[in-house]
Structure formats: structure tokens, C-alpha cells
Backbone as XML, in Angstrom:
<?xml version="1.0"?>
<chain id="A" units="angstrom">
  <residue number="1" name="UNK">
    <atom name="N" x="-41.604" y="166.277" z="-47.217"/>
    <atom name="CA" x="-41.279" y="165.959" z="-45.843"/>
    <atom name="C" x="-42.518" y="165.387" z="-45.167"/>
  </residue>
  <residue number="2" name="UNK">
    <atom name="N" x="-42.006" y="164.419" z="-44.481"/>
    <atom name="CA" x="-43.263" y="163.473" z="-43.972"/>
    <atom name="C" x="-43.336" y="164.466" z="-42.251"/>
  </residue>
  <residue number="3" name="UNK">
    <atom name="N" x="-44.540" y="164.454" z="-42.041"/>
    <atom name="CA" x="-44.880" y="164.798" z="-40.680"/>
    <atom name="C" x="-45.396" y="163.144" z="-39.989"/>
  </residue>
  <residue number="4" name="UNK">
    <atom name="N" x="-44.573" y="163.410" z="-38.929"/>
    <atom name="CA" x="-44.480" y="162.434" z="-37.609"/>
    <atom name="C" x="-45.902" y="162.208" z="-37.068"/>
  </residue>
  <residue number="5" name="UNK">
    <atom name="N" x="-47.022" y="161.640" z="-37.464"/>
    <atom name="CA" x="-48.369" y="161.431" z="-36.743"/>
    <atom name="C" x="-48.263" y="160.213" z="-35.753"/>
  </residue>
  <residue number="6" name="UNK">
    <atom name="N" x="-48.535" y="160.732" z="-34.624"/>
    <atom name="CA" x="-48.953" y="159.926" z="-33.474"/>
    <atom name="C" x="-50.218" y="159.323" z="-33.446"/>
  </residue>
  <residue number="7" name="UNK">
    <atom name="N" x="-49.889" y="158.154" z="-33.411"/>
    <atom name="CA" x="-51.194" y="157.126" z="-33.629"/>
    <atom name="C" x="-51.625" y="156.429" z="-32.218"/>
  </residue>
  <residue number="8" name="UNK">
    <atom name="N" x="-53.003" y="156.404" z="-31.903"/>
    <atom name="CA" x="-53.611" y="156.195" z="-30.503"/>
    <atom name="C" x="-54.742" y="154.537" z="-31.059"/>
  </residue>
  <residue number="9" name="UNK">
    <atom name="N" x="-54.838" y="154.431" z="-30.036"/>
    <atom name="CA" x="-55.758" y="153.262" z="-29.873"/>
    <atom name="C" x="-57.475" y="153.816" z="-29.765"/>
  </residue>
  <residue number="10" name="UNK">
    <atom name="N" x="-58.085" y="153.024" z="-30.537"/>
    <atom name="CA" x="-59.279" y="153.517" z="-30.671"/>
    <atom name="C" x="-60.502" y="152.273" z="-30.579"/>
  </residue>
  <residue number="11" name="UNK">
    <atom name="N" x="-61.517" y="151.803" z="-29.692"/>
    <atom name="CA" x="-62.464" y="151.241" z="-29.641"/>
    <atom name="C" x="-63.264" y="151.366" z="-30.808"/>
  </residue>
  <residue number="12" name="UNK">
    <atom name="N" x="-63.585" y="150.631" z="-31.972"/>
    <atom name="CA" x="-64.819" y="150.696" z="-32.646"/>
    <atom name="C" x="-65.827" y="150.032" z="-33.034"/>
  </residue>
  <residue number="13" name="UNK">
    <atom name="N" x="-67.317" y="149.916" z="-32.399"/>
    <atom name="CA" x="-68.613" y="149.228" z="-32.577"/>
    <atom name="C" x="-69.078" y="149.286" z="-34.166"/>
  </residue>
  <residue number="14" name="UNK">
    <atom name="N" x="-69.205" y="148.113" z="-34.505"/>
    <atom name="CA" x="-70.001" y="147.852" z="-35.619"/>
    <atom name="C" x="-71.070" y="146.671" z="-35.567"/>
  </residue>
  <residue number="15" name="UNK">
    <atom name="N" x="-71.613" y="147.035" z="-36.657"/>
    <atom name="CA" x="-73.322" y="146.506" z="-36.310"/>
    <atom name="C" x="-73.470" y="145.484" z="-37.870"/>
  </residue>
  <residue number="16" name="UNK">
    <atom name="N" x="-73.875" y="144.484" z="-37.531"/>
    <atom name="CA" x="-73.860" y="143.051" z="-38.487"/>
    <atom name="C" x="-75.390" y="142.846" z="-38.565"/>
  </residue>
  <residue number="17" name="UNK">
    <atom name="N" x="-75.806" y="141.945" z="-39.575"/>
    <atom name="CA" x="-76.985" y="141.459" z="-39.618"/>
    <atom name="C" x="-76.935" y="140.150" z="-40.026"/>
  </residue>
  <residue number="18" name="UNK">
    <atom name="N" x="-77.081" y="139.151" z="-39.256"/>
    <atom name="CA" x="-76.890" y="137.352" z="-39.938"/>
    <atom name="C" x="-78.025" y="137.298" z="-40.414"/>
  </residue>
  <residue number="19" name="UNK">
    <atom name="N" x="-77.987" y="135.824" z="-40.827"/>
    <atom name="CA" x="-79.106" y="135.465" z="-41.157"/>
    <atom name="C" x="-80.446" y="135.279" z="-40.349"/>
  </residue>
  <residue number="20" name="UNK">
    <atom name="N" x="-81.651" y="135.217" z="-40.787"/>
    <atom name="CA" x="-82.575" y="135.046" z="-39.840"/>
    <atom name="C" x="-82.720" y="136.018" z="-38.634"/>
  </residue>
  <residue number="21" name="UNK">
    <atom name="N" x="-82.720" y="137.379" z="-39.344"/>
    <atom name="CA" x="-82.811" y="138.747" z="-38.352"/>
    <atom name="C" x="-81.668" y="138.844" z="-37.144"/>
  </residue>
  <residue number="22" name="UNK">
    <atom name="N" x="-80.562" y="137.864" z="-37.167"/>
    <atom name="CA" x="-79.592" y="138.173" z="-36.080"/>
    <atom name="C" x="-78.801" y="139.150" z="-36.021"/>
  </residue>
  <residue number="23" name="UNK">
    <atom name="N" x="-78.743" y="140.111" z="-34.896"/>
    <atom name="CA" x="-77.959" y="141.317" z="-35.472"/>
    <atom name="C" x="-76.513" y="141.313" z="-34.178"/>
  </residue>
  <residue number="24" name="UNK">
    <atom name="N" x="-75.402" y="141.230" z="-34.379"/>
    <atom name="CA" x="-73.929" y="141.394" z="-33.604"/>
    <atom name="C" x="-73.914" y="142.850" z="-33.809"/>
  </residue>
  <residue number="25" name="UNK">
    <atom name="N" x="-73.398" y="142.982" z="-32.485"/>
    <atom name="CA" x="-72.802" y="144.026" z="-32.021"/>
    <atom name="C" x="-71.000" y="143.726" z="-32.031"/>
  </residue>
  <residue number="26" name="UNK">
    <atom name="N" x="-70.531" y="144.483" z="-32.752"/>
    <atom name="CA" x="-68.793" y="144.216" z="-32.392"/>
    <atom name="C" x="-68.022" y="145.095" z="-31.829"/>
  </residue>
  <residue number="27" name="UNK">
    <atom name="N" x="-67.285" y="144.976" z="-30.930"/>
    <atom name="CA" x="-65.854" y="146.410" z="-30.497"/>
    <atom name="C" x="-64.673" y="145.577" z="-30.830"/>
  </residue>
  <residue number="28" name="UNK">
    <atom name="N" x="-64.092" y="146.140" z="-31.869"/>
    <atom name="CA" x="-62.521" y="145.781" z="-32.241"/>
    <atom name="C" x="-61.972" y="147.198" z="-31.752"/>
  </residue>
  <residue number="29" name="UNK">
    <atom name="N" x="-60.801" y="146.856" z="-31.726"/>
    <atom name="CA" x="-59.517" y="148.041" z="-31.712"/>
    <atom name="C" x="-58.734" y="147.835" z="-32.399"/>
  </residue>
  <residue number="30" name="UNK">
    <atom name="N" x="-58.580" y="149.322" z="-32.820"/>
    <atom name="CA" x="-57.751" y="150.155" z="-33.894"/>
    <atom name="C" x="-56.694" y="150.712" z="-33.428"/>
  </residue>
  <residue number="31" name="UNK">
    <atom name="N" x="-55.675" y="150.972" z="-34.429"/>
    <atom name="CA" x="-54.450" y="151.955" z="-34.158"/>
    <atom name="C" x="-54.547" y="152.986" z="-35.249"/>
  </residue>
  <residue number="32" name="UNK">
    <atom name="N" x="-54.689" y="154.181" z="-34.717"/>
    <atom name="CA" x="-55.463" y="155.111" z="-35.970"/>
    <atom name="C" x="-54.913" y="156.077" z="-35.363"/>
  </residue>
  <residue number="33" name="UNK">
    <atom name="N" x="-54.371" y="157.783" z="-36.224"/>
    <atom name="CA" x="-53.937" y="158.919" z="-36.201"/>
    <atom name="C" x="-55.271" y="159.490" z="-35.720"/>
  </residue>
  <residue number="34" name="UNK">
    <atom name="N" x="-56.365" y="159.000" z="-36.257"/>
    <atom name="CA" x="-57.980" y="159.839" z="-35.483"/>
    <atom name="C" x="-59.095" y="159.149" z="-35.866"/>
  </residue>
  <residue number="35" name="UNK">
    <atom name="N" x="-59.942" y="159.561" z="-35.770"/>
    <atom name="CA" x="-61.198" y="159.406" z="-35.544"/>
    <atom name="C" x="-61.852" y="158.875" z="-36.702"/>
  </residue>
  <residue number="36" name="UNK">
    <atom name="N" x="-61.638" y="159.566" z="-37.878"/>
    <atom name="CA" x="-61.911" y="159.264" z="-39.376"/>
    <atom name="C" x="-61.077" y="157.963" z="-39.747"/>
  </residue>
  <residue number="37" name="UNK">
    <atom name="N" x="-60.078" y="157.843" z="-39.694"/>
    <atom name="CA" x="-59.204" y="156.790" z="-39.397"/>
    <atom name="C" x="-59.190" y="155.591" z="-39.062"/>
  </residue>
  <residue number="38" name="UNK">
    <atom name="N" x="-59.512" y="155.914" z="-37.911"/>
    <atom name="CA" x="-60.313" y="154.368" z="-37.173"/>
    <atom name="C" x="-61.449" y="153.849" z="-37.579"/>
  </residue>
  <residue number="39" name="UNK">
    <atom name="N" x="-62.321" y="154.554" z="-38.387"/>
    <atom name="CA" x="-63.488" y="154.340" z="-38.823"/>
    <atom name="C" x="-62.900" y="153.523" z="-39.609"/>
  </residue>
  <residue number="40" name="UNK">
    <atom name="N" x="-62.570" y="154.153" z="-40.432"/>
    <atom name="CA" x="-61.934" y="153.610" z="-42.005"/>
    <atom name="C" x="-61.413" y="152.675" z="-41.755"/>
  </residue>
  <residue number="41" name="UNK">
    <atom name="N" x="-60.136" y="152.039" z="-40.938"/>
    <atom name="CA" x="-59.934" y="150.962" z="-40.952"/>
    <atom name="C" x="-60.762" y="149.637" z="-40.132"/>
  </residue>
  <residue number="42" name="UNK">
    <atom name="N" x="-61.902" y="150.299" z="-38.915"/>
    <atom name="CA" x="-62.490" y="149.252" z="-38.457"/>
    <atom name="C" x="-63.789" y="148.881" z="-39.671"/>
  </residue>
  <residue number="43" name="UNK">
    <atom name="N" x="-64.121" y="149.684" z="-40.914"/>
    <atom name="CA" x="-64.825" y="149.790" z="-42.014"/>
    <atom name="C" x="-64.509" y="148.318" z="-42.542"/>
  </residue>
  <residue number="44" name="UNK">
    <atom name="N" x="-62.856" y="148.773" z="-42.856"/>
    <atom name="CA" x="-62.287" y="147.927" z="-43.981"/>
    <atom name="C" x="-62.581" y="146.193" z="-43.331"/>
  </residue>
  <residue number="45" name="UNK">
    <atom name="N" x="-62.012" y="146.448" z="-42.126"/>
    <atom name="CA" x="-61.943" y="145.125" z="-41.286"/>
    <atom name="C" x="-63.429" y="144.341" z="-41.375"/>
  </residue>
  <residue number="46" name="UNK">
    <atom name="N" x="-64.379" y="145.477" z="-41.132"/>
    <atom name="CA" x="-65.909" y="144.924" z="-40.966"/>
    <atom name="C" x="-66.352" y="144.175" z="-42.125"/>
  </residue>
  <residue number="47" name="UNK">
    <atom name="N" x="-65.788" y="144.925" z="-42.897"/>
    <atom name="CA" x="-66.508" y="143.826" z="-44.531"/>
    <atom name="C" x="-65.672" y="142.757" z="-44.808"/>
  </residue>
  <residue number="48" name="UNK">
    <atom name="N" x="-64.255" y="142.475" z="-43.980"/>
    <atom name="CA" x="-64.233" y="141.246" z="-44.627"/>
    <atom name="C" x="-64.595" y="140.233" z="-43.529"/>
  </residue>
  <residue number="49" name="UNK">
    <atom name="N" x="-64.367" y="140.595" z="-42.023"/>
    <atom name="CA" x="-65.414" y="140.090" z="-41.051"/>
    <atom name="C" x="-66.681" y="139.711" z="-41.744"/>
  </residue>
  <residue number="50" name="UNK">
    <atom name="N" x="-68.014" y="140.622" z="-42.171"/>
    <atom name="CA" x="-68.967" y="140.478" z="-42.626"/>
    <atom name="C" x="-68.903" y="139.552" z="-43.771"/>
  </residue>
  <residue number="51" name="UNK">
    <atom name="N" x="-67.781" y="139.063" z="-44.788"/>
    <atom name="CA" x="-67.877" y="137.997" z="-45.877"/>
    <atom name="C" x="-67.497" y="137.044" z="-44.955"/>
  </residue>
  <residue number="52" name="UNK">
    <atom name="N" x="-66.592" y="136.714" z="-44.045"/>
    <atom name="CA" x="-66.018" y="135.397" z="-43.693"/>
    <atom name="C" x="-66.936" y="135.104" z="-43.037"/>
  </residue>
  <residue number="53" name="UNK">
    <atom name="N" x="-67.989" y="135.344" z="-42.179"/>
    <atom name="CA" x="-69.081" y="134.973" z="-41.199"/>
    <atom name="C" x="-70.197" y="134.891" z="-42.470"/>
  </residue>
  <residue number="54" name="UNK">
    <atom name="N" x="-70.395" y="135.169" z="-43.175"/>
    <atom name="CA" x="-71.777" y="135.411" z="-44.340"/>
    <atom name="C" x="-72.845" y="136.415" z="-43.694"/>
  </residue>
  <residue number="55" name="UNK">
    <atom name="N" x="-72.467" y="137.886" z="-43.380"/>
    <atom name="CA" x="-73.033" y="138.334" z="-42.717"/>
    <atom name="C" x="-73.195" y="139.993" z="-43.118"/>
  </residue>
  <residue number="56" name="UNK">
    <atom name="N" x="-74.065" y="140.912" z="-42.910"/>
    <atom name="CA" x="-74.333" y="141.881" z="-43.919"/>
    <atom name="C" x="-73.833" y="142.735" z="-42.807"/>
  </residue>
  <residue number="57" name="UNK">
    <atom name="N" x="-72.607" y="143.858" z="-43.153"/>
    <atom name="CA" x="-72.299" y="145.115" z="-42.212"/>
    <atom name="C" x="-72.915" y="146.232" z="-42.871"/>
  </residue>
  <residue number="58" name="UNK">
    <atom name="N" x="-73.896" y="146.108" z="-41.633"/>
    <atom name="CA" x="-74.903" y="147.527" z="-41.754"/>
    <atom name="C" x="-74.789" y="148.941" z="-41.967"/>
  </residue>
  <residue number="59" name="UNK">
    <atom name="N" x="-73.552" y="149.036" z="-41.552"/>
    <atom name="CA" x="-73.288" y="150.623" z="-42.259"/>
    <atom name="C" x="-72.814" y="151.514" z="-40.803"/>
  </residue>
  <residue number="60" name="UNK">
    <atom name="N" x="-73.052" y="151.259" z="-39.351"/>
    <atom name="CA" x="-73.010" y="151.538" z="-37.908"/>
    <atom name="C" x="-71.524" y="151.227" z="-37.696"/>
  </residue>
  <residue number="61" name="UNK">
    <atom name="N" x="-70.951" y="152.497" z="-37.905"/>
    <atom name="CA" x="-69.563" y="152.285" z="-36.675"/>
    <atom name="C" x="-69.231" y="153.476" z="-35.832"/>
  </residue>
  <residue number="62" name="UNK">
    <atom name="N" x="-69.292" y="153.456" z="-34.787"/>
    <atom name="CA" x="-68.851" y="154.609" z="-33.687"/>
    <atom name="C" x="-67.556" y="154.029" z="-33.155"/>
  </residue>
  <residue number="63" name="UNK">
    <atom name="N" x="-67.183" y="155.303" z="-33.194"/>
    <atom name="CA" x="-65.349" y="155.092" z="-32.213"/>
    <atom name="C" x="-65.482" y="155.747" z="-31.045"/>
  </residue>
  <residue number="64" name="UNK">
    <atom name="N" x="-64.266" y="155.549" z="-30.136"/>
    <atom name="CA" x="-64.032" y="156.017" z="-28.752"/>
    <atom name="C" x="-62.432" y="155.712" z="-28.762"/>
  </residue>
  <residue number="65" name="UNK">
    <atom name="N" x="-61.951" y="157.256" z="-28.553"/>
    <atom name="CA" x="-60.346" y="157.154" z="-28.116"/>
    <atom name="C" x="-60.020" y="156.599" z="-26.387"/>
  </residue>
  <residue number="66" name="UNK">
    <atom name="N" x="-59.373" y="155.423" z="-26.796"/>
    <atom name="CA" x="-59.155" y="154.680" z="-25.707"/>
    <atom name="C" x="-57.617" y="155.864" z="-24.922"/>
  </residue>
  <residue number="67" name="UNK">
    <atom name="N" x="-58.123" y="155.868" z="-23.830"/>
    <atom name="CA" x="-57.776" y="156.959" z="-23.069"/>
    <atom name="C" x="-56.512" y="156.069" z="-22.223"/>
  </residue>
  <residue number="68" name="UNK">
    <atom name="N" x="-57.261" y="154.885" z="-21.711"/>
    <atom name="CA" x="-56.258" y="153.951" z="-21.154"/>
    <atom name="C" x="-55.076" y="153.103" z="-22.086"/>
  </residue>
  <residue number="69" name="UNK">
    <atom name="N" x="-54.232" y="152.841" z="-21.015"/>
    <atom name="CA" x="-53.197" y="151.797" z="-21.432"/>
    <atom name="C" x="-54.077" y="150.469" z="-21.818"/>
  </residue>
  <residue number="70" name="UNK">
    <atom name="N" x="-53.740" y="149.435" z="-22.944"/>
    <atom name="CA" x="-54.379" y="148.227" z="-23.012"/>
    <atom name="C" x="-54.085" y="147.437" z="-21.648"/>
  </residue>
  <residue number="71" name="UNK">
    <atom name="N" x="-54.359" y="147.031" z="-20.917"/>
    <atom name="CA" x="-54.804" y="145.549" z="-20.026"/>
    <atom name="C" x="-55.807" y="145.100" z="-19.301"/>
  </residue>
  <residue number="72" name="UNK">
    <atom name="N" x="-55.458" y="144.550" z="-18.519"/>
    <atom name="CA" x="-57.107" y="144.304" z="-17.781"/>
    <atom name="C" x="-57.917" y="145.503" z="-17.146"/>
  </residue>
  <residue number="73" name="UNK">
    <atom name="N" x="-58.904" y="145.519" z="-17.715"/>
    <atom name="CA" x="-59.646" y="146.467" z="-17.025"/>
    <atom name="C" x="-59.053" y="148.224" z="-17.590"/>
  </residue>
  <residue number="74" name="UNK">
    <atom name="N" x="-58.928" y="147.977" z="-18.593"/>
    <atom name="CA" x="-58.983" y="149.106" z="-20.146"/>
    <atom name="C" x="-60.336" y="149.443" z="-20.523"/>
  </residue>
  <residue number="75" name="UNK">
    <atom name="N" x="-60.908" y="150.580" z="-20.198"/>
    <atom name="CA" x="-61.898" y="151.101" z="-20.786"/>
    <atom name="C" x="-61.604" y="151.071" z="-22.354"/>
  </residue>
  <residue number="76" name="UNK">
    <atom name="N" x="-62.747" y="150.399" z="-23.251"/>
    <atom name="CA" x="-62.177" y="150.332" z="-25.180"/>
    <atom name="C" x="-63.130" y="150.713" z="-25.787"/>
  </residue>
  <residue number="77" name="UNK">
    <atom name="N" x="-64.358" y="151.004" z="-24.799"/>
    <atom name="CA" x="-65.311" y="151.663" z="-25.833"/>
    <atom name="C" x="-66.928" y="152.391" z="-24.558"/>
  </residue>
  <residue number="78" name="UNK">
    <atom name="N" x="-67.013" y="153.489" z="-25.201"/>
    <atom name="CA" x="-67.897" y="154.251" z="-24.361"/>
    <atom name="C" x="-68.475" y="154.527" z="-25.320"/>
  </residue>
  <residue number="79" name="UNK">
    <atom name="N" x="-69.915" y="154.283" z="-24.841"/>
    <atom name="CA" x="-71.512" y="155.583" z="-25.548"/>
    <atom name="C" x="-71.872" y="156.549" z="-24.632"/>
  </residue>
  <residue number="80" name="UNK">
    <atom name="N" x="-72.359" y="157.111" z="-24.618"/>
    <atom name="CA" x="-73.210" y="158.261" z="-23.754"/>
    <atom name="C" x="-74.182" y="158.232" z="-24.321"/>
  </residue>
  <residue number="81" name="UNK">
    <atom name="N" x="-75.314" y="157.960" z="-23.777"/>
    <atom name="CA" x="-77.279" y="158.281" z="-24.030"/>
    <atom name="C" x="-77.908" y="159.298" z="-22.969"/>
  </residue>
  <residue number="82" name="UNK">
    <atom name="N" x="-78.502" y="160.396" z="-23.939"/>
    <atom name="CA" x="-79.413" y="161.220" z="-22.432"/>
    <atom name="C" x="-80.996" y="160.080" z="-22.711"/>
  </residue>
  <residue number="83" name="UNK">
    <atom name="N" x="-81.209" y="160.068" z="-21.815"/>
    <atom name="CA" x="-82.411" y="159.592" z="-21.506"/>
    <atom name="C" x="-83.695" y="159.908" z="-20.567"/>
  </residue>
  <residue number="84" name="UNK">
    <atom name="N" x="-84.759" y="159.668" z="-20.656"/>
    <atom name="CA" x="-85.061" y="159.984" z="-18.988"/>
    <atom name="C" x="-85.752" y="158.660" z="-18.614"/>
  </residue>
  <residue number="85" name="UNK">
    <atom name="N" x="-85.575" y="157.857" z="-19.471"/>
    <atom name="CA" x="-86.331" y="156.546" z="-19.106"/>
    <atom name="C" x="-85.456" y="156.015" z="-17.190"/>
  </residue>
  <residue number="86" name="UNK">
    <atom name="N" x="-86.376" y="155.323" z="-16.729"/>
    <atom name="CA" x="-85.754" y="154.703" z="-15.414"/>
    <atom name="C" x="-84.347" y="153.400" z="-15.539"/>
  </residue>
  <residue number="87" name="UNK">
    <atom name="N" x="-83.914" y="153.151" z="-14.798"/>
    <atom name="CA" x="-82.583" y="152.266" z="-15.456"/>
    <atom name="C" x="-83.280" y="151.227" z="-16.340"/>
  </residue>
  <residue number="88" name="UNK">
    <atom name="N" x="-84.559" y="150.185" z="-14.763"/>
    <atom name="CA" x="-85.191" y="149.154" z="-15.548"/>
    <atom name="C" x="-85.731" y="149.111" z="-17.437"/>
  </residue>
  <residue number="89" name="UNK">
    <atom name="N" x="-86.104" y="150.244" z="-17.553"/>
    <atom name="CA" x="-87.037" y="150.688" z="-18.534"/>
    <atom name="C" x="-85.761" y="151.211" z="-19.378"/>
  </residue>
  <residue number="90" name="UNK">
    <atom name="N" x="-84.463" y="151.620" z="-18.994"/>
    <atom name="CA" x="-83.471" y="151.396" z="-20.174"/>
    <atom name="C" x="-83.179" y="150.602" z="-20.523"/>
  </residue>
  <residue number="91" name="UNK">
    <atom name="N" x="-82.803" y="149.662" z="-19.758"/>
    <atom name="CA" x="-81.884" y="147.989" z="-20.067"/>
    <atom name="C" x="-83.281" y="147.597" z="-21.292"/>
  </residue>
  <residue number="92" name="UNK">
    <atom name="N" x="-84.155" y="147.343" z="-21.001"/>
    <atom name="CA" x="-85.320" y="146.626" z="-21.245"/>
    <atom name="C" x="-85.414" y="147.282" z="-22.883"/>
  </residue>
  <residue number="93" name="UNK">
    <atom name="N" x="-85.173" y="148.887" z="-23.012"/>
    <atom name="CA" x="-85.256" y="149.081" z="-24.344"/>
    <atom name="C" x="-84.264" y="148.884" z="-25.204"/>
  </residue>
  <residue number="94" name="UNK">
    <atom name="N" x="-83.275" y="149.415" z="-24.402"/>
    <atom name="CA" x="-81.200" y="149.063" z="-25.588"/>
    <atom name="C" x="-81.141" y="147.779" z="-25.654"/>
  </residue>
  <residue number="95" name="UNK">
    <atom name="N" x="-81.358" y="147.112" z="-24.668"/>
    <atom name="CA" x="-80.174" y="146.208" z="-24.254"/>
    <atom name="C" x="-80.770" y="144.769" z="-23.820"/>
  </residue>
  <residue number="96" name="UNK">
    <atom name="N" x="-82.217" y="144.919" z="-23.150"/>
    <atom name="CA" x="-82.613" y="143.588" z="-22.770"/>
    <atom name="C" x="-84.159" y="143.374" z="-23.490"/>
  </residue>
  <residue number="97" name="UNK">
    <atom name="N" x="-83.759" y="142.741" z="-24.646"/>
    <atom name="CA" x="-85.081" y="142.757" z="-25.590"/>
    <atom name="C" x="-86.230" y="141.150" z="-25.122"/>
  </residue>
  <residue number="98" name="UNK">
    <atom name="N" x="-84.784" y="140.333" z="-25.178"/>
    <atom name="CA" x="-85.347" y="139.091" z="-24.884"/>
    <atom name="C" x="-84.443" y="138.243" z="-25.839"/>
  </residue>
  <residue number="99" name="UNK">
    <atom name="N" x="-84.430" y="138.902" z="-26.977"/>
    <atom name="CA" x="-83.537" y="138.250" z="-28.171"/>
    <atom name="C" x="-82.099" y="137.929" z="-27.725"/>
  </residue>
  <residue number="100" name="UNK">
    <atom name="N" x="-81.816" y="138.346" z="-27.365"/>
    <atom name="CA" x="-79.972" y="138.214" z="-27.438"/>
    <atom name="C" x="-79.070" y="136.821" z="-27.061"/>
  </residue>
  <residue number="101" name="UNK">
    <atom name="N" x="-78.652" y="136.913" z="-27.660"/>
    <atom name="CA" x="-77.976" y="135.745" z="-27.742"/>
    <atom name="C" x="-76.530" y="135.978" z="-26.804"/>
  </residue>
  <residue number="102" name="UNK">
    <atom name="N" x="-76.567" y="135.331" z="-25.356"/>
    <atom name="CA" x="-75.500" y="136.015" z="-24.486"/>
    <atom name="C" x="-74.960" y="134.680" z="-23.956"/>
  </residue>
  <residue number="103" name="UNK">
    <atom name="N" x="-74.301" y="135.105" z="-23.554"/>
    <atom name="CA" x="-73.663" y="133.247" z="-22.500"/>
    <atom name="C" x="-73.449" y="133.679" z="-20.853"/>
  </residue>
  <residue number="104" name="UNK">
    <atom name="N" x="-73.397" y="132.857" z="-20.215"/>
    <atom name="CA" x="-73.262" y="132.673" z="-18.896"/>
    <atom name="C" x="-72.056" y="132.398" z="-18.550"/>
  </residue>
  <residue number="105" name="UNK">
    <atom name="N" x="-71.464" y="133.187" z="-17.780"/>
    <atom name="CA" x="-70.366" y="132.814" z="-17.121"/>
    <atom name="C" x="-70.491" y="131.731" z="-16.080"/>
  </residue>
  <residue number="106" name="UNK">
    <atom name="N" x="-69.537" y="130.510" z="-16.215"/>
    <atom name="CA" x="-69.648" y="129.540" z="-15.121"/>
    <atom name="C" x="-67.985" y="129.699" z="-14.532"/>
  </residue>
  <residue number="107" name="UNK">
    <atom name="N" x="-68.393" y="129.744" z="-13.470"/>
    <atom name="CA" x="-67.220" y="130.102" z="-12.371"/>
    <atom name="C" x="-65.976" y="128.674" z="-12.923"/>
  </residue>
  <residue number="108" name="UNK">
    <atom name="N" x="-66.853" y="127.515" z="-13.031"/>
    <atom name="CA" x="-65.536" y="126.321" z="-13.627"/>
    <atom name="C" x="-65.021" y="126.750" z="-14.861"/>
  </residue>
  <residue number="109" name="UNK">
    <atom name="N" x="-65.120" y="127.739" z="-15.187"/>
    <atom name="CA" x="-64.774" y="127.601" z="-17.329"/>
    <atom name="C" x="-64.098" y="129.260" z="-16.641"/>
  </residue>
  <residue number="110" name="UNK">
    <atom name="N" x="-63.078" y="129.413" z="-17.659"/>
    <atom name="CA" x="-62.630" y="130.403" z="-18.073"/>
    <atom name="C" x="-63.261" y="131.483" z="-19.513"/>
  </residue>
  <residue number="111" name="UNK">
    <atom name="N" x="-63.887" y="130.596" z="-19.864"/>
    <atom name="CA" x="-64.860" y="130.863" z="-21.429"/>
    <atom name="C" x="-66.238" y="131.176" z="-20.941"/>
  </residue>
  <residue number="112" name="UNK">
    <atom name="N" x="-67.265" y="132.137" z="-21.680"/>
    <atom name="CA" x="-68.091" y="132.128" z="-22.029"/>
    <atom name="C" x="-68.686" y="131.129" z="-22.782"/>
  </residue>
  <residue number="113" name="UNK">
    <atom name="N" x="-69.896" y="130.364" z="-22.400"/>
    <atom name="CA" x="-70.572" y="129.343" z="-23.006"/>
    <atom name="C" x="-71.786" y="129.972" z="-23.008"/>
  </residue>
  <residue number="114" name="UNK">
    <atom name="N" x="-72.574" y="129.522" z="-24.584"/>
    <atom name="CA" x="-73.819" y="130.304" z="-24.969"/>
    <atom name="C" x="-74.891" y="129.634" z="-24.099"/>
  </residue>
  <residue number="115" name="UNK">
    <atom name="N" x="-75.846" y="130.317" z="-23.599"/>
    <atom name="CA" x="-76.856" y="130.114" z="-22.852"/>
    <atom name="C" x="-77.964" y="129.095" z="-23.566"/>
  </residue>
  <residue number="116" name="UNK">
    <atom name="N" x="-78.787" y="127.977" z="-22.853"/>
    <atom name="CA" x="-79.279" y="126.992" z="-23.702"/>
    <atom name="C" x="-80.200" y="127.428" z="-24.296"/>
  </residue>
</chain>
């Protein structure tokens, strides 16, 4: 007898390495019974992501049970960091290295275009 598992939506970050030290950050979503689950299938997804781009998946995936309904403005993925660094002096260490490769939103485009 099969038991009825309810399957939830799940945010999961994985971590790439291109060529020439470039490293992606990704959040896909999953439909997974849990936690182990979602891993496993945002796993499976990552390596063939990682062959079709030519790109090495590092081994980094964290999940987050998406709590919300999918649409605009759906929380799909949360971290929590304790820290005691100041905000400036956080951004500057996670998040604002200098490296990143980000785009600019222009109010005429509906798209993200990469920054020159």
C-alpha cells in the first residue's frame, strides 16, 4: 500500500564554477516530499545544468520550504547569517566583492542587461 505524500515547493541554491574562476550562484525550484528530496533532485538538475553550460557543480546546495503560494512576490529562497559585522561591512564581504557579474535594470527594458 502506497502512502499519499504531499509534495511542497522548495527553493534550492547551488554553487557552479565556470571557467576562468567564475562562480554562479543558482535558485531553482523543486517539487519535493522534503528536504532530502529537493536536494536530490535540484542535485540531479545541477549536473546536467553544470554539463550543458561547461561548468563544474561544486558540491553547495541549500533548500528553503517555500512557505508561499508561487507569484509575484513569492518568497523562494531564504539564508539566515548571525553576524556582527555592520550592514556596509556585510554586503562588502558576501555579496559585494567587486567581481560579480550583475546587470542593471533599465526602466525601458523589461530584461536585465549585463553591466558594461
Amino acid at each position: 500500500m502506497h502512502q499519499n505524500v504531499t509534495e511542497a515547493w522548495f527553493g534550492v541554491r547551488c554553487v557552479f564554477r565556470h571557467v576562468e574562476s567564475i562562480y554562479e550562484e543558482r535558485v531553482v525550484i523543486v517539487l519535493a516530499a522534503d528536504f532530502a528530496h529537493a536536494i536530490a533532485k535540484a542535485e540531479a538538475e545541477a549536473a546536467e545544468y553544470a554539463e550543458n553550460v561547461d561548468a563544474e557543480y561544486v558540491g553547495l546546495a541549500q533548500a528553503y520550504a517555500v512557505a508561499d503560494d508561487l507569484g509575484d512576490g513569492a518568497e523562494v529562497f531564504s539564508l539566515m547569517r548571525d553576524s556582527d559585522l555592520a550592514p556596509d561591512e556585510y554586503l562588502d564581504a558576501f555579496f559585494s566583492t567587486g567581481d560579480e557579474r550583475q546587470g542593471d535594470v533599465d526602466s525601458s527594458h523589461d530584461s536585465t542587461e549585463p553591466s558594461p
